[in-house]
C-alpha positions in Angstrom: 40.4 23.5 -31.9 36.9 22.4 -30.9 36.5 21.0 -27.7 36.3 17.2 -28.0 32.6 15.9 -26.3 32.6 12.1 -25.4 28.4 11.3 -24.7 27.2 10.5 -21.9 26.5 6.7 -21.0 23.7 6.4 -18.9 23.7 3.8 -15.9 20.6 2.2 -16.4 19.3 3.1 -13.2 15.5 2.5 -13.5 13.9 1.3 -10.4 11.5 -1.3 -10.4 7.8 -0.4 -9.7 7.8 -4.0 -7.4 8.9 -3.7 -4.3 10.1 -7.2 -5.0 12.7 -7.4 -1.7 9.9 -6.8 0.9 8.9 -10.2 2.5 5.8 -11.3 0.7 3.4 -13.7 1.7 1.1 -14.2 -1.0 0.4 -17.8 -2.6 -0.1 -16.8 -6.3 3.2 -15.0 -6.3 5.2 -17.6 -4.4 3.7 -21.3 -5.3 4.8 -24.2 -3.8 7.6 -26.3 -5.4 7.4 -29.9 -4.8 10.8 -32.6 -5.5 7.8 -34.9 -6.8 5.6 -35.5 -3.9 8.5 -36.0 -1.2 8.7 -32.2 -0.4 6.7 -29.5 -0.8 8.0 -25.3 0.0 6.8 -22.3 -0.1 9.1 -19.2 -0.4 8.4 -16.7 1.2 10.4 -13.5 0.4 14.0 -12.8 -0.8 15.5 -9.6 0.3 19.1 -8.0 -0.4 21.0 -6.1 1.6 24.1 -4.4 1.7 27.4 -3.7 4.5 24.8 -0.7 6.0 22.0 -3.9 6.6 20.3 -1.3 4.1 17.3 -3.2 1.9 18.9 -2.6 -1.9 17.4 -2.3 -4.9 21.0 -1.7 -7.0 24.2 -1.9 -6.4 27.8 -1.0 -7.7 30.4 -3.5 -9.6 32.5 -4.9 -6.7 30.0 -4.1 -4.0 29.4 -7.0 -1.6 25.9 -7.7 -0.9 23.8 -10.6 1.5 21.1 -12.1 0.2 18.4 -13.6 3.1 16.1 -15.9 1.9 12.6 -16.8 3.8 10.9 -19.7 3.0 8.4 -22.4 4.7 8.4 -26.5 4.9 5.2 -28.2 4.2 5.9 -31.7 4.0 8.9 -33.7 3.4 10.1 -37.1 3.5 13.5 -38.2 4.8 15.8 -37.3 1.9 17.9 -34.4 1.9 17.0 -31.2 0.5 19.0 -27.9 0.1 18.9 -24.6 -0.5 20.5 -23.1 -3.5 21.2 -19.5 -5.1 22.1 -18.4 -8.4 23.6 -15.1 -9.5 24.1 -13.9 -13.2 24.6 -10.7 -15.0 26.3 -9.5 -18.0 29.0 -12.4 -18.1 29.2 -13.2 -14.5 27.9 -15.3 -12.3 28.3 -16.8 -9.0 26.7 -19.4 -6.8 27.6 -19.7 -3.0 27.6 -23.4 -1.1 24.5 -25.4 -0.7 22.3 -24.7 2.5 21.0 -28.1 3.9 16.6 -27.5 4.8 16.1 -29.8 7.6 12.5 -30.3 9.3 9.4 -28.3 8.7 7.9 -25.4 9.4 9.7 -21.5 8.8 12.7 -21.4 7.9 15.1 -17.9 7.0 19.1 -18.6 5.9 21.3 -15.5 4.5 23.9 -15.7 1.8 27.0 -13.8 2.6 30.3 -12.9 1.0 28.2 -12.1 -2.6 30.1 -9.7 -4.9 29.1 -8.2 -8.3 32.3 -8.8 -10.4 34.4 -5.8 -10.6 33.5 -5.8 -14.2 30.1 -6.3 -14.0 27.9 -3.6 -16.5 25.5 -1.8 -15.7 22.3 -3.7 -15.9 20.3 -6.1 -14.8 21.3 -9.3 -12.4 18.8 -11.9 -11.9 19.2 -13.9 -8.4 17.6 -17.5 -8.5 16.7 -19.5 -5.6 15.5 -22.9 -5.7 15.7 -26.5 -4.1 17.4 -29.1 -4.8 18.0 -32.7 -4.1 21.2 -34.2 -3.4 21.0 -35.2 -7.2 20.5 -31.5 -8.0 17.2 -32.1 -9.5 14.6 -29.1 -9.1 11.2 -28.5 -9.3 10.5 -25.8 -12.7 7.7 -24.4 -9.5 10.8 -24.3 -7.1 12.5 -21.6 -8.8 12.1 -17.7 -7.8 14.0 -14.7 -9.3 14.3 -11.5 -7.9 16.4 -8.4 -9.9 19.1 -6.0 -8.7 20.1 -3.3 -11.1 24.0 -3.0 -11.4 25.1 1.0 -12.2 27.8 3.8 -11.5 27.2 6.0 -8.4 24.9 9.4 -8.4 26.9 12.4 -9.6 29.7 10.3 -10.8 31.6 12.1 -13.8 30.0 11.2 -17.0 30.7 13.8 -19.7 34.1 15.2 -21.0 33.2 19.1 -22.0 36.6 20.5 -22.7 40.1 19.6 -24.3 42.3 22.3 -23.9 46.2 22.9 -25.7 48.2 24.2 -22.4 52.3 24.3 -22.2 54.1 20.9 -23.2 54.9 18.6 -19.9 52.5 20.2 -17.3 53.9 19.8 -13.9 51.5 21.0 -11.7 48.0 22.6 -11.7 45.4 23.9 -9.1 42.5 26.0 -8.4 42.6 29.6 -8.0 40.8 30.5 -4.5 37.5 31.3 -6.0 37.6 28.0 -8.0 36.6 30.6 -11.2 40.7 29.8 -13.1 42.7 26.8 -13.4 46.5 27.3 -13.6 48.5 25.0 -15.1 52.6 25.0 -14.8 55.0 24.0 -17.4 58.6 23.0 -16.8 59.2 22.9 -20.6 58.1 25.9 -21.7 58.7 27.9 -19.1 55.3 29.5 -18.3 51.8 28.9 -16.6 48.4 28.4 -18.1 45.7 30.0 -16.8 42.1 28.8 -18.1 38.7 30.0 -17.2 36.0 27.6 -15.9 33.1 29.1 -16.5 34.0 29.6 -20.4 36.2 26.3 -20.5 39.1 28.4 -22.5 42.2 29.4 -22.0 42.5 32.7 -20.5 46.3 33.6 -20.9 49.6 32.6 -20.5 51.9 34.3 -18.3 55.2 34.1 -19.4 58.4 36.2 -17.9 61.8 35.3 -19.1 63.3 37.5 -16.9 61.2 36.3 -13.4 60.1 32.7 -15.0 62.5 29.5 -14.8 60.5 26.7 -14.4 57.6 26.7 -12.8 56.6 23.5 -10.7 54.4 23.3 -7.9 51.2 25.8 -8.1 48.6 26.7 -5.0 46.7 28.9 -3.5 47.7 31.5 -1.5 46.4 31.3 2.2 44.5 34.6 1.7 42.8 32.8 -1.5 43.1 35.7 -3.9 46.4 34.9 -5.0 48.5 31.9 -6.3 51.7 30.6 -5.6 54.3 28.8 -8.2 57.4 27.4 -7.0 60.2 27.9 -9.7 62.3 24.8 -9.5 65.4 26.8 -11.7 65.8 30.1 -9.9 64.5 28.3 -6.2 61.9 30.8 -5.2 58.5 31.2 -5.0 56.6 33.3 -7.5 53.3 35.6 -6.4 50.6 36.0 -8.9 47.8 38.6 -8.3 44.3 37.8 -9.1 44.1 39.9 -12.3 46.8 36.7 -13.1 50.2 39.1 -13.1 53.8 38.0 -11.6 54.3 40.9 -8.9 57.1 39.5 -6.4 59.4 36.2 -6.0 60.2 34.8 -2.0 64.0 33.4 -2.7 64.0 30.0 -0.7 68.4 30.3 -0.7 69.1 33.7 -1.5 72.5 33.5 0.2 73.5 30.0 -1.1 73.8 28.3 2.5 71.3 25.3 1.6 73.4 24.4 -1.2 72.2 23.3 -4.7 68.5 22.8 -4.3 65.9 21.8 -6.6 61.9 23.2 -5.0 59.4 21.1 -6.3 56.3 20.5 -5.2 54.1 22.7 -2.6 51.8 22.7 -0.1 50.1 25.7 1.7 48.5 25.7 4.9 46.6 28.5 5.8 46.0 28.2 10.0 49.9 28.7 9.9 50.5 30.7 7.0 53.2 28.9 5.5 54.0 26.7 2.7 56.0 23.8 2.3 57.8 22.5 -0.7 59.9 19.5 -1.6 63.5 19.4 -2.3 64.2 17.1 -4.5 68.0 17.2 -4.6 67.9 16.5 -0.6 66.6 14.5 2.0 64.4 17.4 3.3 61.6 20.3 2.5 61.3 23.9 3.0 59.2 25.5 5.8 58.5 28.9 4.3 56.6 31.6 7.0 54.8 33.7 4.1 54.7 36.4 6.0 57.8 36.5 7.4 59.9 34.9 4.7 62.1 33.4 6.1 63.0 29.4 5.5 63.9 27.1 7.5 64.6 23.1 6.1 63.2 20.0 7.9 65.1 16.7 7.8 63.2 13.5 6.0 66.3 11.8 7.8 64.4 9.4 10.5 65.8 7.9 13.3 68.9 5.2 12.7 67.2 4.8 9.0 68.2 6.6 6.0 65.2 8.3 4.7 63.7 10.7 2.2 65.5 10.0 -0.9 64.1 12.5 -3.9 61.5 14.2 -2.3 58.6 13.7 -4.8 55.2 15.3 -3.1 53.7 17.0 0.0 50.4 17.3 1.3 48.9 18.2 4.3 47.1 16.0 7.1 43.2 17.1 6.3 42.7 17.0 10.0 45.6 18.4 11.5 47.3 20.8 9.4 50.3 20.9 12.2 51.4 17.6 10.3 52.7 17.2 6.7 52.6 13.7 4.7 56.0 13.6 2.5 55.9 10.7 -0.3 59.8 9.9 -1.3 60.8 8.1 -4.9 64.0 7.1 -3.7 62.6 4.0 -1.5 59.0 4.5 -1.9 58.7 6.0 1.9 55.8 8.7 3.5 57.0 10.3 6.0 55.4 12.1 8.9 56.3 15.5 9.6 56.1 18.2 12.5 56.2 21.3 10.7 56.9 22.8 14.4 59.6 20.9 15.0 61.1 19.9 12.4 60.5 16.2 13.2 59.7 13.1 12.1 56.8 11.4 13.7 56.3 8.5 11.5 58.0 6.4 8.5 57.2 3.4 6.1 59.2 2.1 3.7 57.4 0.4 1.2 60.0 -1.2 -1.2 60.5 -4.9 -0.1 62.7 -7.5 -1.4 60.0 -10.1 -1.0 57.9 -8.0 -3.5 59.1 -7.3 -6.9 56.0 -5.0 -7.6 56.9 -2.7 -4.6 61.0 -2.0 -6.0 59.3 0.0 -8.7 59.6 3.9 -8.5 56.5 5.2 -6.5 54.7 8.6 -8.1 52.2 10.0 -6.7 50.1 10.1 -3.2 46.5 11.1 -2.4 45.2 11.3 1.8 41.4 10.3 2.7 40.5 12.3 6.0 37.3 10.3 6.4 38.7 7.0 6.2 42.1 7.7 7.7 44.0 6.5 5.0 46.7 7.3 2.3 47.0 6.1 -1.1 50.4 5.5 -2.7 51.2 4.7 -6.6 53.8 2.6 -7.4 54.8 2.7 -11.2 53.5 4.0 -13.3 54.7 3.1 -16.3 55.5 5.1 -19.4 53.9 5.1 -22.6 54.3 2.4 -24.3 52.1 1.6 -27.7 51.8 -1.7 -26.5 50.0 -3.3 -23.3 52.4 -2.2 -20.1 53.9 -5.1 -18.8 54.5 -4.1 -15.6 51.5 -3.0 -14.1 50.9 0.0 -11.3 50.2 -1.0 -7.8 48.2 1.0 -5.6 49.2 0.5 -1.7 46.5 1.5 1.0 48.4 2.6 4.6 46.7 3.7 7.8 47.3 7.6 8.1 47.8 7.7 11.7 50.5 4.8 11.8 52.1 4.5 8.8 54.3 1.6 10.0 51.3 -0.4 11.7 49.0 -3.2 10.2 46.9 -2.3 7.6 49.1 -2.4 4.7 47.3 -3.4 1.6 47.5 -2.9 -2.4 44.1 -1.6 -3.4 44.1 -2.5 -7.3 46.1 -2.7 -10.0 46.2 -0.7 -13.6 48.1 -0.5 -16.6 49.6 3.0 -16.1 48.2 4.9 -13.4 50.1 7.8 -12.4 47.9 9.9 -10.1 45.1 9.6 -7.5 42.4 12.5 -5.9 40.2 11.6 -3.2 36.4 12.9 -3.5 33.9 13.3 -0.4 32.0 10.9 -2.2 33.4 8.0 -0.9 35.4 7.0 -4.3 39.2 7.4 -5.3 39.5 8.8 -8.8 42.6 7.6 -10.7 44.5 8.8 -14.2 45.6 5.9 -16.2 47.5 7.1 -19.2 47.5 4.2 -21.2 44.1 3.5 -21.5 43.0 7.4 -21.4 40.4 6.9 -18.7 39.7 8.3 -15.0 39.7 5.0 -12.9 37.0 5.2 -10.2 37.9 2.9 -7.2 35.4 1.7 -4.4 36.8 1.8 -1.3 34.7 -0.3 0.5 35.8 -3.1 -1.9 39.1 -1.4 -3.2 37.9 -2.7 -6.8 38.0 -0.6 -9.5 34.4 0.4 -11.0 35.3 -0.9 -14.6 32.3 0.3 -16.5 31.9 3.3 -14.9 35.2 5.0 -15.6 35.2 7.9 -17.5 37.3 8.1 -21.0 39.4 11.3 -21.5 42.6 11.9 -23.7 45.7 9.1 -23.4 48.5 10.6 -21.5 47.2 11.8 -18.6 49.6 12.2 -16.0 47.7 14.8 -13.1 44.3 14.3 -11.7 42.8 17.3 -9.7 39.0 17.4 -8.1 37.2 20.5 -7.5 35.7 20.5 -4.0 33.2 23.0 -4.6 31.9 21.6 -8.2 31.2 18.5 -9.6 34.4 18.6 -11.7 37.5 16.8 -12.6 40.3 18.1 -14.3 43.2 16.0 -16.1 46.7 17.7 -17.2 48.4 15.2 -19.8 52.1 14.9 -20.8 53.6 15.2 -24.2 50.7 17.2 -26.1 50.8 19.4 -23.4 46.5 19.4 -22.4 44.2 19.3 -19.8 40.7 17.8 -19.7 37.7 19.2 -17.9 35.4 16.4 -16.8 31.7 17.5 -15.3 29.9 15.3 -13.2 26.7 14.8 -13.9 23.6 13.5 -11.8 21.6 10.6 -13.7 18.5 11.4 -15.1 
């Protein structure tokens, strides 16, 4: 099958040759405006700026902006005047409060609060300023426009390059060491995908009925040559070389004395040389020594609560890997745990009787380092031929006290199942039903509606690549995954 190509659609990003925001002075480009002869202003510059008090000559969909506007009193009689501004763009606009002008002489006022809609296209927006009377009469002279461009970010993902046929339900994929293969896991059929990057292929499939049960959870070794799978059926670990062959399995209860587990998903962390992987059928995870072998189980029980219910994800604190983040479906908790102890440091419980979106099974988790935050999705929905009715909900929490204030729902989607953090300041989200990779600002926590990136409906796994400008989306049902470039504008 050919790979599917979606073209590119450019942003629109062409700067102006005027330095329009600079304050200018000149008569010929800002004339007086007179109310008849009661009043007469010049203006003397408009300049934008945005929440970096950097001048701006575009800006994103959602982004907040200030807009100062300098201007100079002539003459005037006793009747009120005021300051007005006017923002439109492609089926938007917006228009702050009034400024009352009183006196003569200089004068400077700055707009605040100013958002382009979330849904604002790339573009053109035209800002008007004028003055008015208290009737809202104007001077045609009065009027002065100045022009932001509206687009996507730089390097933002613009062009789909490869649709790819991998094992039916993927569960889990991640980036060899070298970032050269993908590897994708498949419950369902029992094997793992491995696709090359630089030829956007599939490579092989390595399947093993009598090693293979069904592999989950896939990363990198600590050493970054070789990969680790967990196998959820035969609960163990699997060891693939880097010429991709199954060598050795690490039993996580080869005597029995844990019970009946079920190893899901896995996080390594090479300064200790361990891994750590959910157990879904218990209120805990494993703490594997790789070197060692041996296994020891941490508790998701926290103090006088009753905690970590189905063990769903795990992922390690970005800047201290001594601490492990543990997102739980069973009341929509992340817990904080000391992989050295055992214990757990921190708890929220997100599921509230007061809110009916937050009783709904939570799926997936992503941690920002820089901003010291985690993301948590809550429903995600199925996949329904029809408009979800229940949308997913996307709950910001402050990483470093997860019970603390700071609690907030950054958007909402129609069927957003999973979330990866770039350095770029942006979240990237999958939402299945509408086959697109969401990009969220986080200094609004809007989602950039024309600038997400269409791939295949179904999408259920989201995975950046640190080292490239890549995204890569593993889809349910079919049984694919996307590879998404990112591309600089021209």
């Amino acid at each position: 099958m050919e790979p599917r190509r979606i073209r590119r659609r450019r942003s629109h990003r062409k700067k102006s040759t005027l330095f329009w925001m600079a304050a200018l002075t000149l008569p010929f480009l800002f004339p007086h405006s007179t109310l008849g002869a009661d009043v007469d202003v010049v203006f003397e510059g408009i300049s934008i700026l945005g929440s970096a008090n950097q001048l701006k000559t575009n800006f994103l969909p959602g982004e907040e902006v200030r807009v100062t506007v300098r201007y100079r009193v002539l003459s005037r009689t006793g009747n009120p005047i005021y300051l007005r501004l006017r923002i439109s763009g492609d089926g938007w606009h917006e228009s702050p409060p009034r400024v009352p002008v009183s006196g003569l002489g200089s004068g400077i006022h700055m707009f605040v609060g100013l958002r382009a809609a979330p849904t604002a296209a790339p573009g053109k927006v035209s800002l008007l300023v004028d003055v008015v009377s208290a009737e809202d009469t104007v001077s045609l002279q009065g009027r002065r426009h100045a022009y932001l461009n509206v687009g996507c970010p730089d390097g933002l993902p613009t062009e789909w390059t490869a649709h790819l046929q991998v094992g039916a339900s993927p569960r889990d994929m991640a980036l060899t060491g070298d970032g050269r293969y993908l590897y994708v896991t498949s419950t369902e059929d029992r094997k793992v995908t491995v696709i090359d990057l630089e030829t956007r292929a599939v490579l092989m499939e390595i399947e093993d009925p009598d090693m293979l049960g069904n592999p989950a959870g896939v990363a990198p070794a600590p050493d970054g040559i070789e990969m680790l799978v967990v196998d959820s059926a035969l609960q163990a670990i699997h060891l693939i070389d880097q010429d991709h062959v199954l060598y050795d399995t690490i039993p996580l209860n080869p005597t029995g004395e844990f019970g009946v587990t079920s190893p899901g998903d896995l996080a390594v962390n090479p300064v200790r040389n361990e891994a750590y992987i959910t157990d879904s059928r218990g209120p805990r995870i494993f703490i594997l020594d790789l070197a060692s072998r041996e296994v020891r189980l941490a508790s998701l029980f926290a103090p006088g609560l009753s905690a970590g219910v189905s063990p769903l994800q795990v992922m390690l604190d970005p800047g201290n890997q001594r601490f492990v983040y543990v997102l739980c479906g069973g009341f929509n908790e992340v817990i904080k745990v000391d992989v050295v102890t055992g214990n757990v440091l921190d708890f929220i419980q997100l599921r509230n009787l007061q809110d009916p979106s937050s009783l709904w099974p939570a799926w997936s988790m992503a941690v920002n380092q820089e901003e010291g935050e985690i993301y948590v999705v809550v429903n995600p929905g199925g996949f329904e031929t029809t408009y979800p009715t229940i949308e997913s909900r996307i709950f910001t929490l402050p990483k470093n006290w997860l019970g603390g204030p700071g609690r907030r729902d950054v958007m909402l989607g129609s069927s957003i199942w999973d979330l990866s953090v770039r350095q770029d300041n942006l979240v990237y989200g999958i939402d299945s039903f509408r086959g697109e990779i969401l990009v969220i600002d986080l200094a609004t926590g809007t989602e950039m509606v024309s600038c997400a990136i269409p791939v295949s409906t179904g999408g259920r796994y989201l995975r950046t690549d640190p080292a490239q400008n890549r995204l890569f989306v593993a889809g349910w049902l079919t049984g694919f995954a996307d590879i998404v470039e990112l591309t600089a504008p021209e």
